[in-house]
N, C-alpha and C positions, 0 to 999 in steps of 0.2 A: 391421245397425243399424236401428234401429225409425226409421220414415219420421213425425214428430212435429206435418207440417204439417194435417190433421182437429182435431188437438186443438188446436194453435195458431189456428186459423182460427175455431172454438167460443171460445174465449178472448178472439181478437180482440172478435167479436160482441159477445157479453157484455161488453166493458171499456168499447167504443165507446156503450151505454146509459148506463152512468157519468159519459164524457165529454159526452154530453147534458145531463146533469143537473147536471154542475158548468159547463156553459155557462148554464142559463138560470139557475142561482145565484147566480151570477157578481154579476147587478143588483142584485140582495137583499139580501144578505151581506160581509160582511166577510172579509179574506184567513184569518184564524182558524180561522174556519167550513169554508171552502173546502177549507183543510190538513185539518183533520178527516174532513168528506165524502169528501175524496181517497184520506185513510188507509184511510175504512169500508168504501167502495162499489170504488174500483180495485186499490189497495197489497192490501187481503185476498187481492184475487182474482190477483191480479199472481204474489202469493209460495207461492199453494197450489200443491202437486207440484212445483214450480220445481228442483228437484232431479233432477228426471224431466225433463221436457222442457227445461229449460235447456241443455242438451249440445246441442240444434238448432243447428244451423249455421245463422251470421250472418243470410244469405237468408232464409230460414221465419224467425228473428228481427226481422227488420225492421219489418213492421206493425205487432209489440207494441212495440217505441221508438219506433216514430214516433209512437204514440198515445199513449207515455207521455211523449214531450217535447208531445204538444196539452194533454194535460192539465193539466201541470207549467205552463205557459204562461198557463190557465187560473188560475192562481190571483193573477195580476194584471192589471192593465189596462193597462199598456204593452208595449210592445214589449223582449222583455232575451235577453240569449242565454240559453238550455236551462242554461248549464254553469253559469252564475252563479246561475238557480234554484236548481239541485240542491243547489248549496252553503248558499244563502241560508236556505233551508227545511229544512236540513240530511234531502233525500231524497235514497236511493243510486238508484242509474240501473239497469238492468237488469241488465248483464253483474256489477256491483258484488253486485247482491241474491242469484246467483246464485251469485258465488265466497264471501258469508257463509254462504249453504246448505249449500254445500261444506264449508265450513270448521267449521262446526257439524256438522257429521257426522263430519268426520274426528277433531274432538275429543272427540265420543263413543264413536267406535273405542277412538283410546287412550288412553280411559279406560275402557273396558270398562261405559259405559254402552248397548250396544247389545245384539241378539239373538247368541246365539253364532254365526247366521249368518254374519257377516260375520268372526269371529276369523280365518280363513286368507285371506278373500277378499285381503287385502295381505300382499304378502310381504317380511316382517322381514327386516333387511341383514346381519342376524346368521345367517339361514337361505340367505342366497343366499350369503355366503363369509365366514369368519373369520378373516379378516385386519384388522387396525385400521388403516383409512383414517379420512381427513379426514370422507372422506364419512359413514362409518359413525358418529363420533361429532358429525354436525351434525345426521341425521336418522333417525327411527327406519326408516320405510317403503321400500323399493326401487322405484325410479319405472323402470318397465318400457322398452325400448327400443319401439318401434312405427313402423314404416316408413311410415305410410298413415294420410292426416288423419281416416279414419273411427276409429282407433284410438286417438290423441289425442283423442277426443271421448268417450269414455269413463271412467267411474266409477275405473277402475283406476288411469287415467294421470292424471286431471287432480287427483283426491284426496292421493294424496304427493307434486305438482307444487305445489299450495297450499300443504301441509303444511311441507314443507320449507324455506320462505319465511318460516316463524312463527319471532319472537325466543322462547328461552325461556321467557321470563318468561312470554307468553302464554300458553304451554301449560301451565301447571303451575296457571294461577289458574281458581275459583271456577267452575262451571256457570252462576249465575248470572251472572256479570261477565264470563265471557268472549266472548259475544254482543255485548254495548256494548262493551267492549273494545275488539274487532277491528272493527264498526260505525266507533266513530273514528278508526282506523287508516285505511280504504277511503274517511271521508267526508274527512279529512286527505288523503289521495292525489289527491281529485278535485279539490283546489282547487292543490293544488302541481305535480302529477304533470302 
């Protein structure tokens, strides 16, 4: 497993300049503005490779949430909980941004909007046994067994562990809509869940 704390810590750097920026903006500006800046200068930087280094275990994760709840924090002047921003400002929180990365990939798998690279990387339930189980007709992909939480962190497992959670409906709809879709699915979960 690639050790992802170098490029997390690079990352960190980087986000923590941002969060300067929307402090001293803070006096200036209006909450609007703030969201915007937020979007430009952190959320960019936040969601690039987030696909890659997102499978970081929680630990090497933590500086980039805690920075992303200083910031989120930052776009008012009182005091609120973290979880009532995310909502308010309808932004997903870290582990969220990451399972839509996911989940935008896995819907480009099957739909065969990807490099043929990845065509066997997931193994079809059709190919692992033919027999019609339950399982077989709720999901396409086979979510591999993995004894060892290095192996749960992984592209393989954690891919048709998402996948297999989609109602149909989602799966079947639009490239474009299906991104905001499942966005309001995840931002709906963090105000209920």
């Amino acid at each position: 497993m690639i050790n992802w704390k170098p490029q997390i810590e690079k990352l960190v750097t980087q986000l923590s300049k941002s969060c300067g920026m929307l402090f001293k903006l803070k006096h200036y500006t209006n909450t609007s503005v703030l969201k915007s800046v937020y979007f430009a200068l952190f959320h960019s930087y936040l969601t690039y490779s987030i696909l890659k280094w997102g499978r970081a275990d929680k630990t090497t994760l933590l500086p980039l949430i805690r920075l992303q709840n200083k910031d989120v924090r930052r776009l008012v002047y009182y005091k609120t909980k973290t979880t009532v921003l995310y909502s308010k400002h309808k932004i997903m929180e870290l582990p969220d941004l990451f399972q839509l990365s996911v989940a935008k990939f896995m819907y480009s798998v099957y739909n065969g909007g990807l490099l043929h690279h990845f065509d066997n990387y997931f193994a079809e339930i059709a190919s692992v046994h033919k027999y019609q189980t339950r399982l077989a007709s709720l999901q396409k992909y086979y979510l591999p067994r993995l004894k060892t939480s290095l192996g749960q962190l992984s592209l393989k497992y954690i891919g048709p562990k998402i996948w297999s959670n989609f109602p149909e409906k989602l799966k079947s709809s639009s490239p474009y809509s299906f991104g905001k879709k499942y966005k309001k699915v995840l931002l709906s979960c963090q105000t209920s869940c």
